[in-house]
DOLO-162365 format. One record per residue (C-alpha): residue in three letters; x, y, z. Coordinates in steps of 0.1 Angstrom, whole numbers, plus 5000, padded with zeros to 4 digits. Layout:
DOLO-162365
ALAXYZ;...
//
This chain:
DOLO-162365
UNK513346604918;UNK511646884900;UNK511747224910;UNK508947464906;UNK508047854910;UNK504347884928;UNK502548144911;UNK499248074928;UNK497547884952;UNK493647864956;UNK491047604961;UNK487647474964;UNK486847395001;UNK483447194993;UNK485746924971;UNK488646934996;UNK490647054963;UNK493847264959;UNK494747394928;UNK498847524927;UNK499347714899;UNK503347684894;UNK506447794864;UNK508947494861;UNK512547574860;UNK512247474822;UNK509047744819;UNK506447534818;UNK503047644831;UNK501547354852;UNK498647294876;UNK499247094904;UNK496346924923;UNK496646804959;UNK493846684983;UNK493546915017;UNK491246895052;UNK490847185070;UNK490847235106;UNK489347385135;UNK489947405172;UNK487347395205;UNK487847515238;UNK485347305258;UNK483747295292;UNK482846925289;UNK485346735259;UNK483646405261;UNK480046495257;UNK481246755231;UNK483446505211;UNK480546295209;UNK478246515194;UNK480446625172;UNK481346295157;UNK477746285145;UNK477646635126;UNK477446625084;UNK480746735072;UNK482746605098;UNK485846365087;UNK487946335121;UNK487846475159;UNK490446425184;UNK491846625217;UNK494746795211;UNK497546985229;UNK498147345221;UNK499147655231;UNK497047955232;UNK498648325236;UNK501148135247;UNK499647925274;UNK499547555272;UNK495547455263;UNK493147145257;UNK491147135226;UNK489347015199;UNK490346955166;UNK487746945140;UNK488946795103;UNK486346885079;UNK485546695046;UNK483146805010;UNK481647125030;UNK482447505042;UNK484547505070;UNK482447775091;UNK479447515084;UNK480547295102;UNK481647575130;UNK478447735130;UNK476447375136;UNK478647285168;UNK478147615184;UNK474547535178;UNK474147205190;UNK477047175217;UNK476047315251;UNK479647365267;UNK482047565237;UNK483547835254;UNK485847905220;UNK486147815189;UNK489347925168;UNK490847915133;UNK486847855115;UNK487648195102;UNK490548115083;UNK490948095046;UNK490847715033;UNK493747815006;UNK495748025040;UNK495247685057;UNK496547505032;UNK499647725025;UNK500047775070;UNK499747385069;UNK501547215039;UNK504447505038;UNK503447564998;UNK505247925001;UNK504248124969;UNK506148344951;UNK509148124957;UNK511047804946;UNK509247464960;UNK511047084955;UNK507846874950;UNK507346524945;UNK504646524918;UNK503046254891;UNK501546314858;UNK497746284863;UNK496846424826;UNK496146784810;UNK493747084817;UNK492447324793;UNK496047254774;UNK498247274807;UNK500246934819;UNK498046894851;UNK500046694877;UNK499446564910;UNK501346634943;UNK502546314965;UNK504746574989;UNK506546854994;UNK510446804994;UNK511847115005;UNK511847554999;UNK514547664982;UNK514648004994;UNK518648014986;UNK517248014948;UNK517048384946;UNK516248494910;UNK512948514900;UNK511648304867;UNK510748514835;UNK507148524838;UNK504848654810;UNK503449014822;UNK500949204799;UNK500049564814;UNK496649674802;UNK494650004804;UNK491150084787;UNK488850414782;UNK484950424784;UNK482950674766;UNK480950884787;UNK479951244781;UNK478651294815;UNK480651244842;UNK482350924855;UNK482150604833;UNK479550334842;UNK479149994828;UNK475450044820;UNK475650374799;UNK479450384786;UNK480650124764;UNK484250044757;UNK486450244732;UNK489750134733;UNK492149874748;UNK495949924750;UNK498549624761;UNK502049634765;UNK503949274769;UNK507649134777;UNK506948974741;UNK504949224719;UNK505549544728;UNK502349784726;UNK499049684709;UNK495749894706;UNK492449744703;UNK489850024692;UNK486350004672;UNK483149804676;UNK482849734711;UNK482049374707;UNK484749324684;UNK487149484706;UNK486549264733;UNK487148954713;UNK490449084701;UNK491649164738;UNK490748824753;UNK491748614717;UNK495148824724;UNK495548734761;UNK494648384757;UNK497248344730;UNK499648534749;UNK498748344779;UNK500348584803;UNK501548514840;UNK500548854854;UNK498449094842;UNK498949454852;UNK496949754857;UNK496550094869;UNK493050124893;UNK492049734877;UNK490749584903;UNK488149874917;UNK487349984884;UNK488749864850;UNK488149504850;UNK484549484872;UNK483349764841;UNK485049504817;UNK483049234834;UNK479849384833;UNK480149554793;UNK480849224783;UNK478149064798;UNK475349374783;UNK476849274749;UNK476348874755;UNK480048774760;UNK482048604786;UNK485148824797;UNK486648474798;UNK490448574811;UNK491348364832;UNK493548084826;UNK490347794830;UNK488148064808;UNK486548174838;UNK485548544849;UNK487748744874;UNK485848684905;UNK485648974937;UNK488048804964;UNK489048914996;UNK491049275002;UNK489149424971;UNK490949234947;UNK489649074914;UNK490948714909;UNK491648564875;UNK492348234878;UNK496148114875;UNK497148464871;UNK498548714890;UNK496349044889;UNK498449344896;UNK496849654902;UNK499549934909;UNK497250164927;UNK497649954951;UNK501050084956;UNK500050434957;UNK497550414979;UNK500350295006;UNK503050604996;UNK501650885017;UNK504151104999;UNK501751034964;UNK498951284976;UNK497151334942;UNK497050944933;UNK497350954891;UNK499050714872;UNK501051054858;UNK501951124899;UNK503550774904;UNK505350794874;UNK506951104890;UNK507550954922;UNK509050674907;UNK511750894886;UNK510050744848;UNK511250974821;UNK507350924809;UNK505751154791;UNK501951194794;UNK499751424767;UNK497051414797;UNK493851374787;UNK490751414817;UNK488151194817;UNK485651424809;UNK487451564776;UNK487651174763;UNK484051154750;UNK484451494729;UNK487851414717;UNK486751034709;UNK485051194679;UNK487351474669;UNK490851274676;UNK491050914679;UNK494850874673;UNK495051184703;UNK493450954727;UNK494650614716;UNK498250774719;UNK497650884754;UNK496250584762;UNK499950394749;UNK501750664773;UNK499150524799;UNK500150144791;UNK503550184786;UNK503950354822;UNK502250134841;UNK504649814822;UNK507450014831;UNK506450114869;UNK506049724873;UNK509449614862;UNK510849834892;UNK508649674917;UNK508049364906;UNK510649214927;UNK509449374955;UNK506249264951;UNK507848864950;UNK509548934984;UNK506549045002;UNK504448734989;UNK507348524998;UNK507548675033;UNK503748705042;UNK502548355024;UNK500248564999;UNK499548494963;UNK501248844951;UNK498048964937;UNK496648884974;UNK499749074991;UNK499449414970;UNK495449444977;UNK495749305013;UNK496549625043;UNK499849625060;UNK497549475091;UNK496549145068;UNK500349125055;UNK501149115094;UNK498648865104;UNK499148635073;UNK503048615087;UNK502048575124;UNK499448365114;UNK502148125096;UNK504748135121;UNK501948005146;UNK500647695132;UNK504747595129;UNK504847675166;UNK501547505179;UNK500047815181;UNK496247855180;UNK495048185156;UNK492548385173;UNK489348445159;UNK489048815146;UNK486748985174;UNK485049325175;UNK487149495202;UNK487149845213;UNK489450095198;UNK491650255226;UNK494350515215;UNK497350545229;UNK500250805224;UNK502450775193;UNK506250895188;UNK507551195200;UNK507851485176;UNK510151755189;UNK509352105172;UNK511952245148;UNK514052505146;UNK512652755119;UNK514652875095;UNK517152755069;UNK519652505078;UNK523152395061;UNK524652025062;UNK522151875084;UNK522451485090;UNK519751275096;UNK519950985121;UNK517650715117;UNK517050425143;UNK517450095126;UNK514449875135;UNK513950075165;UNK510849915178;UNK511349535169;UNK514949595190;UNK512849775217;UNK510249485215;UNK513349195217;UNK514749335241;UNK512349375266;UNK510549065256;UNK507749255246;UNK504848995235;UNK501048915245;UNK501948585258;UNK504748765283;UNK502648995299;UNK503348895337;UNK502649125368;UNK505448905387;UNK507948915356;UNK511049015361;UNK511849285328;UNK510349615342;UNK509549915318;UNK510650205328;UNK507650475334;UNK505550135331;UNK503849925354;UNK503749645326;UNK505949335333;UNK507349055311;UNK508648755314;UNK512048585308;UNK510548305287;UNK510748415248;UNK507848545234;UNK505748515203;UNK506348835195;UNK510448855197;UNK511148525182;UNK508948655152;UNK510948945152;UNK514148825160;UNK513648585123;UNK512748925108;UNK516049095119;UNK518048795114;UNK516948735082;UNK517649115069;UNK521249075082;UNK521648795063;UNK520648945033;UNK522549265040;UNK525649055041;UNK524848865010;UNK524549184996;UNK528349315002;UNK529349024981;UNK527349124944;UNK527949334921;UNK525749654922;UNK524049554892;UNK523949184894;UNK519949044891;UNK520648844920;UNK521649204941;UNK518249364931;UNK516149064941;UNK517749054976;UNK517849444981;UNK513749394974;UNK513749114999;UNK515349315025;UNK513149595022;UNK509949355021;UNK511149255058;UNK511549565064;UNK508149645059;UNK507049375081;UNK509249365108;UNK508449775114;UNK504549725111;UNK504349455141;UNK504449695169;UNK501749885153;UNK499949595144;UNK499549495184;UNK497549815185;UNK495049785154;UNK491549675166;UNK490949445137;UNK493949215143;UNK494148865157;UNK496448905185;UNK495249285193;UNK497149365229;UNK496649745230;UNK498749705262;UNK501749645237;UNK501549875211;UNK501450115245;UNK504350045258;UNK506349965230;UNK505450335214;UNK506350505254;UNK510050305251;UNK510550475216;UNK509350805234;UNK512050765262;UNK515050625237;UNK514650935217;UNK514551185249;UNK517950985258;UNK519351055222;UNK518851395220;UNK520251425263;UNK523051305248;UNK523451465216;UNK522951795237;UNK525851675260;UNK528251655232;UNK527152005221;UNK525551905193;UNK522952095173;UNK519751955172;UNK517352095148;UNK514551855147;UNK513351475157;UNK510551305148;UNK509850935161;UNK512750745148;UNK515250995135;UNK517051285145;UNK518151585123;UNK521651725135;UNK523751975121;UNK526951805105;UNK530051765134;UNK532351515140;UNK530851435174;UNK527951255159;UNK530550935154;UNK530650945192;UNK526850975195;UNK526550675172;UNK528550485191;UNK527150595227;UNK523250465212;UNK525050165202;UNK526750075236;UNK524750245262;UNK521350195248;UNK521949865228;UNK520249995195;UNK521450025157;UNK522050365144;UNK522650505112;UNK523350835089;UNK520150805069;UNK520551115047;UNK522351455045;UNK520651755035;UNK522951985023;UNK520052255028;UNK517152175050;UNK513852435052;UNK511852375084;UNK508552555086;UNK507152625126;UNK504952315121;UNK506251975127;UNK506551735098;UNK506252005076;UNK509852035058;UNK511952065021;UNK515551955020;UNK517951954991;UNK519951644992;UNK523951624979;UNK522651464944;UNK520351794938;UNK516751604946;UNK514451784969;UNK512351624992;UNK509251805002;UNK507251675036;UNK503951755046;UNK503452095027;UNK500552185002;UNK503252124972;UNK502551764980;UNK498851794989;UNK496051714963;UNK493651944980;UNK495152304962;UNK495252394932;UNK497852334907;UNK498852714909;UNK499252724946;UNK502052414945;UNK503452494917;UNK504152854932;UNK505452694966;UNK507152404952;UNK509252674935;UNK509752914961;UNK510652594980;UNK513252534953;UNK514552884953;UNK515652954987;UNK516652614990;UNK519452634961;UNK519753024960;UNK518353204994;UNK514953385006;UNK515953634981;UNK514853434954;UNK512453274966;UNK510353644976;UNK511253674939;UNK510053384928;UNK506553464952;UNK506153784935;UNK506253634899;UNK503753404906;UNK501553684923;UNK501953894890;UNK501153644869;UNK497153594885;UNK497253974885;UNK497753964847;UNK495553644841;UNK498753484829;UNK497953094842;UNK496152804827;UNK492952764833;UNK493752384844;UNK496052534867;UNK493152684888;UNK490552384892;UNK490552304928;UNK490151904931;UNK488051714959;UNK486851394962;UNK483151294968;UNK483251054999;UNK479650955004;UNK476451014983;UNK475551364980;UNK472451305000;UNK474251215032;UNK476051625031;UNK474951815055;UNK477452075050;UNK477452265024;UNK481252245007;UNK481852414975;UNK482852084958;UNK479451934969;UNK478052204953;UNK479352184920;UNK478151784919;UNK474651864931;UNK474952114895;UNK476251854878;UNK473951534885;UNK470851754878;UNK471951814842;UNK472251434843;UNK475751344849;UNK476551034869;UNK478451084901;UNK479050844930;UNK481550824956;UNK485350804950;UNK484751054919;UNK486951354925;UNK484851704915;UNK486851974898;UNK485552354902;UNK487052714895;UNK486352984920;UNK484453234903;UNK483353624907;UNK480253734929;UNK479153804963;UNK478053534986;UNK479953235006;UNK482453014985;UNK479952774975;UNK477753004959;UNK480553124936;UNK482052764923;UNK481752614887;UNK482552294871;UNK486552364859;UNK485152294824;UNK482152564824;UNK484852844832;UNK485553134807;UNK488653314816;UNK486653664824;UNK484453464852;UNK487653374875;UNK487953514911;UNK491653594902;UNK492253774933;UNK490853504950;UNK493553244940;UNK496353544946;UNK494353584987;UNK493553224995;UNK495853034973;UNK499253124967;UNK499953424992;UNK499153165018;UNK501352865006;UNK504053105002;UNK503853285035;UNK503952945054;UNK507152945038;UNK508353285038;UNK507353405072;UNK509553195088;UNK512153465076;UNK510353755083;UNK508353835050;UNK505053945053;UNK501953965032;UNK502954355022;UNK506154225011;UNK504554004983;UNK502154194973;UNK502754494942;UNK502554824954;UNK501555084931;UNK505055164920;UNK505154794901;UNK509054894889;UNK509654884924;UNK507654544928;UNK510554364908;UNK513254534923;
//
């Protein structure tokens, strides 16, 4: 029986069509067609009179009353098979011409998600199928599907798919690109086959190279850096003004906008990486040069901002086309650390992986729920506009201020799924009369397992397996990385359930949950720290699930007293061996044993300051961290001297913000606002999601009167002592003061031999 790696699963509801995009074991590319009906369910005051009308309805291939459950209680419906037309059609003409529907569920739900929920077609994983040759499709062996054998989730390692990473620049000498004014200029791709290729020159010519390229490549995934908001839609529409097809796609068709944001191609996997950033709150100015950073990439990038490109187009091509390698190259090289990541999380949620990356952690949730229901006879709600009601989060205990040596951190493993299992936490055991009590709670649950746990209790059971599996490979076997990325993906599902109970736009929403799920992490932390206190341990910080402690035997013996007495999983997370905590919570630096800093919640990590201003903290930060406050007031000082003597970059000094809404919609006036209102009346173009660059510059008057676009700035214009007042004497006094420096103590005084003393 053949064995094959589902790359993509999608379909056309009006023909009852699926089409699987899969990778044989051998590596061949084949489409595999299977014939679907989608359902939907009826909650009905009257089921005969119902039924019949319902028989009589255009699109309608089979009814019949059914048995179900519904949150968890047992229910009567009816189940609507739909044949050759939209699902929510058919939906939309019952509710019109049945008088007694008191519900209708599941008419909001994907035709390909049915399909996958239904027929167990997993992708991103290895699939047993029956199949039959039925012919060949635009040159790929097109097959047809008689059944599904079996998942072979034991089959760990990934096939070697075909990636090509892909950037592009637009010329635009006035602000951000747009497909009606800027046309193409160059085209960079990296492959696992080819290595880098440029495409520059006529724009029409360009284009044709790219696609002739990527249809001779014929790549599995195709990779980008901001793709799917920006680079292929502009591709999309250029291509179009100049009278082409951007035919990518594996059928020739166009990308086409899907759900989540994302761009489809057809029988490839769209990668955008931003994706990525956007969901790593510790990436706070979100570049491609940023995640390369944060990802450890020895990459060099000659950075080039958009709004030099245009100018240096014509002065330095090989310049630009160079940077735009360093662009390419990065994003290939980001994608082979997280590609098996990406694999686990499609796996584990039932998403295309193009679908998963683009989708929220809320969707990933639901899509995982959503299939665990239909297995268990589980109605999906309808998505309903509910309410928002907030509830109170973790418990953050203030710090101690100061420097601390060896500090541990405790982390909670899986702190609220445990929580949630063990208290039978679920909507469908909610039960004034239940038997588990909450302490602090007048919430109740039932015995019976719920919904909720058993998904839960998969999660966890699953990770453990793959943990053990683990043990056994070598560190740097291909199998090893694989599962360590499938652990993590569950991870990342498991620990977003609770919260998910709690987001207005899900399914199963239950704010009552996310409540009292969030108050037991509250009271299991209190209990932690009552004991840790008991044992005379020192206790520097805790925030939600983790607890920083300065380094002591006794912390064994707390381990073991949360994992008796309080029946949760424990474990040493990290050790600082020098840990900086401001006054403010979440607002820390540590210096780990291998020499990496961590920095959390200060303006070193913020996009919002200038470059100056983190630099200058990041390396005060750095200073008393590895050699004492000494340095670091040191360090503060020779930053200070070097605005006083106009030694900094000019590029160090722009001050980015982004432009959220059109500019007619301000109200307030903000300095960045300002500077775009200048800009679009000498004609450029910007819209929001542009971020505005501007320089603080001398004069009298409020902030905003005395702001100019970063690239309008001579060096005799800038406010210097503005970025020395409201710059870097503040970032480095939220650090500094917390040892008793002061703003006198930074600044020079007269006597500047005594400044450096």
């Amino acid at each position: 029986m053949p064995m094959y790696w589902i790359l993509d699963v999608s379909g056309e509801e009006e023909y009852n069509e699926v089409e699987v995009w899969a990778v044989s074991e051998e590596g061949e590319r084949v489409i595999i067609k299977d014939e679907f009906y989608p359902e939907f369910f009826i909650r009905s005051g009257n089921f005969e009179e119902d039924v019949k009308i319902i028989r009589t309805l255009k699109g309608v291939k089979d009814v019949e009353v059914v048995e179900r459950t519904f949150r968890g209680r047992p229910v009567k419906l009816i189940r609507v098979t739909t044949a050759n037309v939209r699902l929510e059609d058919v939906a939309d003409e019952v509710r019109k011409k049945c008088n007694h529907i008191l519900d209708v569920f599941q008419d909001d739900v994907r035709f390909s998600n049915q399909y996958v929920f239904k027929k167990n077609i997993i992708p991103s994983s290895w699939t047993l199928l029956d199949t039959e040759k039925a012919g060949y499709l635009n040159g790929y062996n097109l097959l047809k599907l008689n059944r599904l054998c079996s998942i072979e989730f034991e089959k760990t390692v990934f096939p070697e798919l075909r990636v090509l990473a892909f950037d592009a620049f637009f010329y635009s000498l006035k602000g951000s690109p747009d497909p009606e004014h800027s046309p193409i200029i160059s085209i960079s791709v990296m492959t696992s086959e080819n290595g880098l290729m440029n495409f520059s020159g006529d724009e029409k010519t360009l284009i044709k190279s790219f696609l002739d390229f990527v249809k001779k490549f014929d790549p599995d995934v195709i990779v980008g850096f901001n793709s799917n908001r920006k680079i292929i839609p502009f591709l999309v529409e250029r291509s179009r003004k100049l009278g082409l097809t951007f035919n990518i796609g594996r059928l020739d068709g166009e990308p086409r906008g899907s759900v989540y944001g994302h761009q489809s191609i057809r029988g490839r996997l769209n990668i955008d990486l931003y994706d990525l950033v956007e969901e790593s709150p510790e990436i706070k100015l979100e570049t491609l040069e940023e995640f390369s950073q944060f990802m450890n990439l020895p990459i060099k990038y000659d950075t080039i901002e958009e709004y030099e490109l245009a100018e240096l187009w014509s002065k330095d091509k090989t310049r630009v086309i160079e940077y735009l390698g360093q662009r390419v190259k990065g994003i290939f090289e980001i994608y082979k650390l997280v590609d098996e990541y990406i694999f686990s999380l499609s796996q584990l949620t039932c998403m295309p992986s193009d679908y998963v990356m683009a989708a929220s952690t809320g969707f990933r949730v639901e899509n995982y729920l959503s299939k665990l229901a239909v297995e268990r006879g589980e109605v999906i709600p309808s998505r309903k506009e509910v309410v928002h009601i907030s509830y109170p989060g973790g418990i953050v205990r203030s710090p101690t201020p100061g420097l601390h040596k060896n500090i541990v951190v405790l982390d909670f493993r899986s702190m609220y799924p445990s929580l949630m299992i063990k208290y039978n936490i679920s909507f469908d055991t909610i039960d004034p009369e239940g038997p588990i009590s909450i302490p602090n709670s007048t919430i109740r649950f039932s015995e019976r397992e719920g919904f909720l746990p058993h998904a839960l209790k998969r999660l966890l059971e699953e990770r453990k397996r793959i943990r053990e599996r683990l043990n056994m490979l070598p560190r740097d076997s291909p199998e090893r990385i694989v599962l360590d990325a499938r652990q993590k993906a569950v991870k990342v599902i498991s620990n977003a359930i609770y919260g998910y109970t709690g987001w207005a736009g899900a399914r199963w929403y239950t704010r009552e949950i996310a409540e009292v799920t969030a108050a037991l992490g509250r009271e299991t932390i209190l209990k932690a720290m009552g004991k840790a206190e008991e044992l005379k341990l020192k206790i520097v910080y805790g925030d939600t699930d983790s607890i920083f402690i300065k380094e002591d035997d006794r912390i064994k013996e707390l381990v073991n007293w949360i994992e008796d007495v309080l029946g949760l999983e424990v474990k040493v997370d990290k050790v600082y061996r020098t840990v900086l905590f401001t006054e403010a919570k979440k607002k820390y630096a540590g210096l780990k044993d291998d020499g990496f800093i961590e920095i959390v919640g200060l303006e070193a990590i913020r996009g919002d300051w200038s470059e100056v201003a983190k630099i200058a903290q990041r390396e005060v930060v750095e200073a008393i961290l590895k050699m004492g406050v000494d340095e670091g007031v040191r360090v503060a000082r020779k930053h200070i001297d070097n605005l006083l003597n106009q030694r900094v970059p000019l590029k160090q000094l722009i001050i980015w913000k982004q432009i959220t809404k059109s500019i007619e919609e301000y109200e307030a006036t903000a300095p960045h606002v300002e500077v775009a209102k200048k800009l679009i009346e000498e004609g450029w173009r910007i819209k929001p999601g542009d971020k505005v660059g501007y320089i603080i510059v001398k004069g009298a008057g409020r902030l905003y009167t005395r702001v100019k676009p970063y690239f309008k700035v001579e060096s005799d214009e800038i406010d210097w002592n503005y970025y020395i007042e409201k710059q870097v004497l503040p970032v480095c006094l939220r650090i500094l003061e917390v040892f008793g420096i002061k703003e006198s103590d930074l600044k020079p005084s007269k006597d500047l031999t005594a400044f450096f003393q």
